[in-house]
DOSEVO-36686 format. One record per residue (C-alpha): residue in one letter; x, y, z. Coordinates in Angstrom, 1 decimal, always signed. Layout:
<node><residu>A</residu><X>X</X><Y>Y</Y><Z>Z</Z></node>
...
REM end
This chain:
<node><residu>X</residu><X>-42.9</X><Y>-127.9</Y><Z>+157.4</Z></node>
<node><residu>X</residu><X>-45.4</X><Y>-130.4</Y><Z>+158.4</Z></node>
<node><residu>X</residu><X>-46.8</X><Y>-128.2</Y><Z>+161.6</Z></node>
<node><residu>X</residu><X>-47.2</X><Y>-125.2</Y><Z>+158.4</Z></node>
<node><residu>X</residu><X>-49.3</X><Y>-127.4</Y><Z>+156.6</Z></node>
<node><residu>X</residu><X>-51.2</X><Y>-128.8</Y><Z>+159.3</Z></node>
<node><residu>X</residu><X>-52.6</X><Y>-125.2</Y><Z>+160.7</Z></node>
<node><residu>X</residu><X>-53.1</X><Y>-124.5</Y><Z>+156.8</Z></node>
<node><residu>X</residu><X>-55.0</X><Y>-127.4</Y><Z>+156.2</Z></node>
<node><residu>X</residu><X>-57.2</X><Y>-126.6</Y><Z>+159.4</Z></node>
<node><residu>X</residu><X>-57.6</X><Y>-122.8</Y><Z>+158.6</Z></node>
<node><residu>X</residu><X>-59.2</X><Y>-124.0</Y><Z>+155.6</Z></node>
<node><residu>X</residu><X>-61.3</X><Y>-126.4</Y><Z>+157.2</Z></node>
<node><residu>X</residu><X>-62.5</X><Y>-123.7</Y><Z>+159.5</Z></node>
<node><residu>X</residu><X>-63.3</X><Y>-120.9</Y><Z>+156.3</Z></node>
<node><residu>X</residu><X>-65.3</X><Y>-123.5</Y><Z>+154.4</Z></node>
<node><residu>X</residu><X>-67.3</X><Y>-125.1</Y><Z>+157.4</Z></node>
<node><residu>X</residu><X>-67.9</X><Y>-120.9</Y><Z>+157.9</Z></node>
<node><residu>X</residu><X>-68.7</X><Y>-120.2</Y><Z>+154.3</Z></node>
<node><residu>X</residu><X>-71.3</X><Y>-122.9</Y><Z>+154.1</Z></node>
<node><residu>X</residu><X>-73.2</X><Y>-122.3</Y><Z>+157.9</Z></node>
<node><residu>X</residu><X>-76.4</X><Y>-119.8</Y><Z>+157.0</Z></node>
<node><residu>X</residu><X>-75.6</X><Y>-116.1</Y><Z>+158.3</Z></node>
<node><residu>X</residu><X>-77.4</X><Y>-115.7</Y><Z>+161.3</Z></node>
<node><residu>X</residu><X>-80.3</X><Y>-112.6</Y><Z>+161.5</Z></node>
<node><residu>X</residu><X>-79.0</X><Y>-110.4</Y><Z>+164.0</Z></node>
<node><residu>X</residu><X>-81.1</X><Y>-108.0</Y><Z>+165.3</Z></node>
<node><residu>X</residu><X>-80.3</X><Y>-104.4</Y><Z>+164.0</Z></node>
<node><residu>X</residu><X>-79.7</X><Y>-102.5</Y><Z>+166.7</Z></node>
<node><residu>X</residu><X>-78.5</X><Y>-98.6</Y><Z>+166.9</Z></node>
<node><residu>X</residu><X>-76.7</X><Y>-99.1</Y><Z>+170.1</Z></node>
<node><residu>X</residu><X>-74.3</X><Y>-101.8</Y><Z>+169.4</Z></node>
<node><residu>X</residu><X>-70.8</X><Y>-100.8</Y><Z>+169.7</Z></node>
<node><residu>X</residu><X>-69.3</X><Y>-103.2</Y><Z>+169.0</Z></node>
<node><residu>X</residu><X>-69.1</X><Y>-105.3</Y><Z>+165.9</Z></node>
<node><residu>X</residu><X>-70.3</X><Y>-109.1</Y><Z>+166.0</Z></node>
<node><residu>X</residu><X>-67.5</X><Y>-111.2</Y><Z>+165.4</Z></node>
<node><residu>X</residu><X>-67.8</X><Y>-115.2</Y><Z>+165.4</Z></node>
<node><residu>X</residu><X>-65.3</X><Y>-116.9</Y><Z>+167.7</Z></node>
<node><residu>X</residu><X>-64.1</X><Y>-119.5</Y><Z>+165.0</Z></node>
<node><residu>X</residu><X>-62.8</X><Y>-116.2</Y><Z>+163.3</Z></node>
<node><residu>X</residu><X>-60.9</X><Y>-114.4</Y><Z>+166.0</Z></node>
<node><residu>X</residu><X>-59.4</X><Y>-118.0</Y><Z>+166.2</Z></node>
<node><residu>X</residu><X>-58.0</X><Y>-118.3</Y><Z>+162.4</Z></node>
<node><residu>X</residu><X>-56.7</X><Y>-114.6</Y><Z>+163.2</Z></node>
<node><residu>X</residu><X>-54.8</X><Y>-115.9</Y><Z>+166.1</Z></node>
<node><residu>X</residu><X>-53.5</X><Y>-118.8</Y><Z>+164.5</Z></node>
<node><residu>X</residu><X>-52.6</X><Y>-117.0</Y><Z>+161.5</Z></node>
<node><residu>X</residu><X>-50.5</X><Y>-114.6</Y><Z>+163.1</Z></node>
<node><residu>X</residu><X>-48.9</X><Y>-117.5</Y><Z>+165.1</Z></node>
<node><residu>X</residu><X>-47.8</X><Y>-118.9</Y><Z>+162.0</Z></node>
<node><residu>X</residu><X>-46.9</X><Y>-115.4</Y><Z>+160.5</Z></node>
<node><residu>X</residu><X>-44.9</X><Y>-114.9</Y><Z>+163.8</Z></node>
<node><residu>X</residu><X>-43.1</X><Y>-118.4</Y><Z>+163.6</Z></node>
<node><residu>X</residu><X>-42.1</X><Y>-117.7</Y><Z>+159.9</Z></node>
<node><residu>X</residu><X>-41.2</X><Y>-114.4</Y><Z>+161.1</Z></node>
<node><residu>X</residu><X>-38.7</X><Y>-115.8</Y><Z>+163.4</Z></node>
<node><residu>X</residu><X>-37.7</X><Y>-118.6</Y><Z>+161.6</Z></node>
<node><residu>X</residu><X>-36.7</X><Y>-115.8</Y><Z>+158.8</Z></node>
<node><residu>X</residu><X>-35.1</X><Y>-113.8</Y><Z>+161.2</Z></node>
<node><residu>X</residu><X>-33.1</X><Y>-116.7</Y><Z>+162.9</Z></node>
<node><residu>X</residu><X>-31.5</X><Y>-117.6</Y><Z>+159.3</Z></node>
<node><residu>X</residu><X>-30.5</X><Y>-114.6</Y><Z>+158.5</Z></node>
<node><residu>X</residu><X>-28.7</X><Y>-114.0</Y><Z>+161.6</Z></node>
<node><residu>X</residu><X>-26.7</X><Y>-117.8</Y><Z>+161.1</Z></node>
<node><residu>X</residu><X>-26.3</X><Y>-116.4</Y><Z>+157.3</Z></node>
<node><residu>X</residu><X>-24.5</X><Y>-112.7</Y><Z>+158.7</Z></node>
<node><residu>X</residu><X>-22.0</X><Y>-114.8</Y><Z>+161.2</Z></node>
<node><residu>X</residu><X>-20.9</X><Y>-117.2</Y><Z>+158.9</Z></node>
<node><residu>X</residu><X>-19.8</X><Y>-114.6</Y><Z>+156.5</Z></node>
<node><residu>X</residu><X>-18.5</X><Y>-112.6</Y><Z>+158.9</Z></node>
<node><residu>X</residu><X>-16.4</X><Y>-115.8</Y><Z>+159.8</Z></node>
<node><residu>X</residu><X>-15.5</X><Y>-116.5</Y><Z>+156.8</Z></node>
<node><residu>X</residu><X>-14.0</X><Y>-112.2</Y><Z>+156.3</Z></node>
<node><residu>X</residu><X>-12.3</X><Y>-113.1</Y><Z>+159.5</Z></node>
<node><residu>X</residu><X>-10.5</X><Y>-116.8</Y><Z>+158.2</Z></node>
<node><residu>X</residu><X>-9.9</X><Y>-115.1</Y><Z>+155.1</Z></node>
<node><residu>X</residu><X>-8.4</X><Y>-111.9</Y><Z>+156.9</Z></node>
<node><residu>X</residu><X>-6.1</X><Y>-114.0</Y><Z>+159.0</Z></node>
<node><residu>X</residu><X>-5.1</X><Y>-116.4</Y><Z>+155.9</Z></node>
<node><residu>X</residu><X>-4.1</X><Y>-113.0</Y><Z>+154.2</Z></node>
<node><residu>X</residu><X>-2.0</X><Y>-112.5</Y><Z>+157.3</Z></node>
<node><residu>X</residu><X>-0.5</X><Y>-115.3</Y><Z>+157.2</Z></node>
<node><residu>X</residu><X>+0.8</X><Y>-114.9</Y><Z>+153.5</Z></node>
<node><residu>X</residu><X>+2.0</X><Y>-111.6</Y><Z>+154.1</Z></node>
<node><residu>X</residu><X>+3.9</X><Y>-113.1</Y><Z>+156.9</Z></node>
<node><residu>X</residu><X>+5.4</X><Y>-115.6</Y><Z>+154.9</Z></node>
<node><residu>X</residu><X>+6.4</X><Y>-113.5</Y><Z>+152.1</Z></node>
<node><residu>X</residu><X>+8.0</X><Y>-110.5</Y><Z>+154.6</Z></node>
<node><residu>X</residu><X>+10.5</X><Y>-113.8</Y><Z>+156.0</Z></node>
<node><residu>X</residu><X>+11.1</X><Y>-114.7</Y><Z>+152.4</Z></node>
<node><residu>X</residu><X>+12.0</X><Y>-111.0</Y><Z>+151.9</Z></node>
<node><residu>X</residu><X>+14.3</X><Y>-111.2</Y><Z>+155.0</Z></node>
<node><residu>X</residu><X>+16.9</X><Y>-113.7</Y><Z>+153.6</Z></node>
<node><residu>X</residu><X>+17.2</X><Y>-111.7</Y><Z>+150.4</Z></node>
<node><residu>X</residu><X>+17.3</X><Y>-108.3</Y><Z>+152.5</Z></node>
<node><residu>X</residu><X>+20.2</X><Y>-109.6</Y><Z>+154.5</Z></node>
<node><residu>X</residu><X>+22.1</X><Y>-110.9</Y><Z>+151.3</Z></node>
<node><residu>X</residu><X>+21.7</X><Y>-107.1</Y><Z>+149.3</Z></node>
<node><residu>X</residu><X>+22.5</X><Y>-105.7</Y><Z>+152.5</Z></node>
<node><residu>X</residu><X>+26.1</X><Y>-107.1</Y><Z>+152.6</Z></node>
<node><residu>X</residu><X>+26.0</X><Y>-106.5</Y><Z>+149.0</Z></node>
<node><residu>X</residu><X>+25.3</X><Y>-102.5</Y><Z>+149.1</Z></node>
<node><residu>X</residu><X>+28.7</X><Y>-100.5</Y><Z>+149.2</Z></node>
<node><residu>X</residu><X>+27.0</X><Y>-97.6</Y><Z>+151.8</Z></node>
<node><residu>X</residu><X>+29.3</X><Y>-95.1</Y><Z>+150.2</Z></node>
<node><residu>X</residu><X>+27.7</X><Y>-96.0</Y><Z>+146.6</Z></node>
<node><residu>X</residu><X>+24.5</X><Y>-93.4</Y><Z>+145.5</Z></node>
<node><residu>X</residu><X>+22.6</X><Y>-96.2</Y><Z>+146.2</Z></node>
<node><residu>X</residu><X>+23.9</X><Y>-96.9</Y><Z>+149.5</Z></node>
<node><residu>X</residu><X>+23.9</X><Y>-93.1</Y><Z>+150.4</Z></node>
<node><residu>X</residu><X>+20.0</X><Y>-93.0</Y><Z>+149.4</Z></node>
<node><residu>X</residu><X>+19.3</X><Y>-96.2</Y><Z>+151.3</Z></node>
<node><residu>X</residu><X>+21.3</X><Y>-94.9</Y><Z>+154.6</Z></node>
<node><residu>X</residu><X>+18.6</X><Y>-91.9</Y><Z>+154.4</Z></node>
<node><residu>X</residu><X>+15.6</X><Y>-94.0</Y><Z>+153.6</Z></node>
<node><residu>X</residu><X>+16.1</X><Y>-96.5</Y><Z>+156.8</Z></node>
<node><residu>X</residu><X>+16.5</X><Y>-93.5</Y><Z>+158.9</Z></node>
<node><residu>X</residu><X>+12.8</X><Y>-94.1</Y><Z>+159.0</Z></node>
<node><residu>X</residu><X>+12.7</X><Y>-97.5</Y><Z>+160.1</Z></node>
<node><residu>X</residu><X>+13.8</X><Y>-99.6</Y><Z>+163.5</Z></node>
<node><residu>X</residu><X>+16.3</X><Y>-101.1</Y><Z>+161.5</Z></node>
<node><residu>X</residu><X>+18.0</X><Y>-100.9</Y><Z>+158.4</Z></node>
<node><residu>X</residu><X>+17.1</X><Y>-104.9</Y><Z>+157.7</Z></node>
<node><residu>X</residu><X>+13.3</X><Y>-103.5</Y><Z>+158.2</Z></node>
<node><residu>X</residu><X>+14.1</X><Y>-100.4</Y><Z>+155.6</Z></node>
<node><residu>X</residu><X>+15.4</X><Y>-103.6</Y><Z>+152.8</Z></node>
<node><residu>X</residu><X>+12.8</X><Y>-105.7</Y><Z>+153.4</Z></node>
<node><residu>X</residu><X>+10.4</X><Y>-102.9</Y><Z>+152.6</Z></node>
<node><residu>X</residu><X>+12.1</X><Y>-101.4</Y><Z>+149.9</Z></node>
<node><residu>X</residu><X>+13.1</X><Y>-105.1</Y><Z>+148.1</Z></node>
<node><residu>X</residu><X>+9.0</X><Y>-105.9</Y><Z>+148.2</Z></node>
<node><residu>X</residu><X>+8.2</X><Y>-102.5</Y><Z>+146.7</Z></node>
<node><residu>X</residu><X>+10.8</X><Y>-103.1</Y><Z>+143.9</Z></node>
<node><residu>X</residu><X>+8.8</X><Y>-106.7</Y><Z>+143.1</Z></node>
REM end
């Protein structure tokens, strides 16, 4: 911030020291083509757009950090949601395995069930499904 306030402070320096010199008489002449421009001024406009360049990156720069570190944090949080799902499905597995040797397979329920795992690797897969969808 201190290099910001430093070209500032001499841009300013510059446009009063011009403000306060006498214009200069130039001769009007019909074939000038181009116009007369002071050197002091074509260097403020170059300094100027230095700084509007540097705060121009500088912008750019943090809003580059500020789009990866939430697209880190979609990716913890995506693999934290993993993780719980992961941990509830094992949960489900013990309590899948117990209401499988429960189910009588000749029962309605058991008859339904035998077609509903038909769909699945195996039938401890089609419980574990089918317990979390009762939750």
């Amino acid at each position: 911030m201190d290099s910001i306030d430093k070209l500032l402070a001499e841009l300013q320096a510059e446009y009063q020291h011009q403000s306060n010199e006498q214009p200069k008489q130039v001769p009007n002449t019909a074939n000038t083509a181009t116009p007369n421009i002071p050197p002091s001024y074509s260097k403020s406009a170059s300094l100027i757009d230095k700084l509007l360049e540097e705060v121009k990156t500088d912008f750019e720069e943090q809003e580059q950090a500020e789009k990866l570190r939430i697209q880190q944090e979609l990716e913890e949080e995506k693999i934290r949601q993993e993780q719980i799902k992961a941990k509830q499905r094992e949960a489900f597995k013990q309590q899948a395995k117990d209401w499988l040797a429960k189910l009588d397979p000749f029962s309605p329920e058991g008859l339904w069930f035998e077609r509903f795992a038909e769909r699945y690797s195996s039938k401890l897969e089609a419980a574990i499904d089918y317990l979390q969808a009762n939750e």
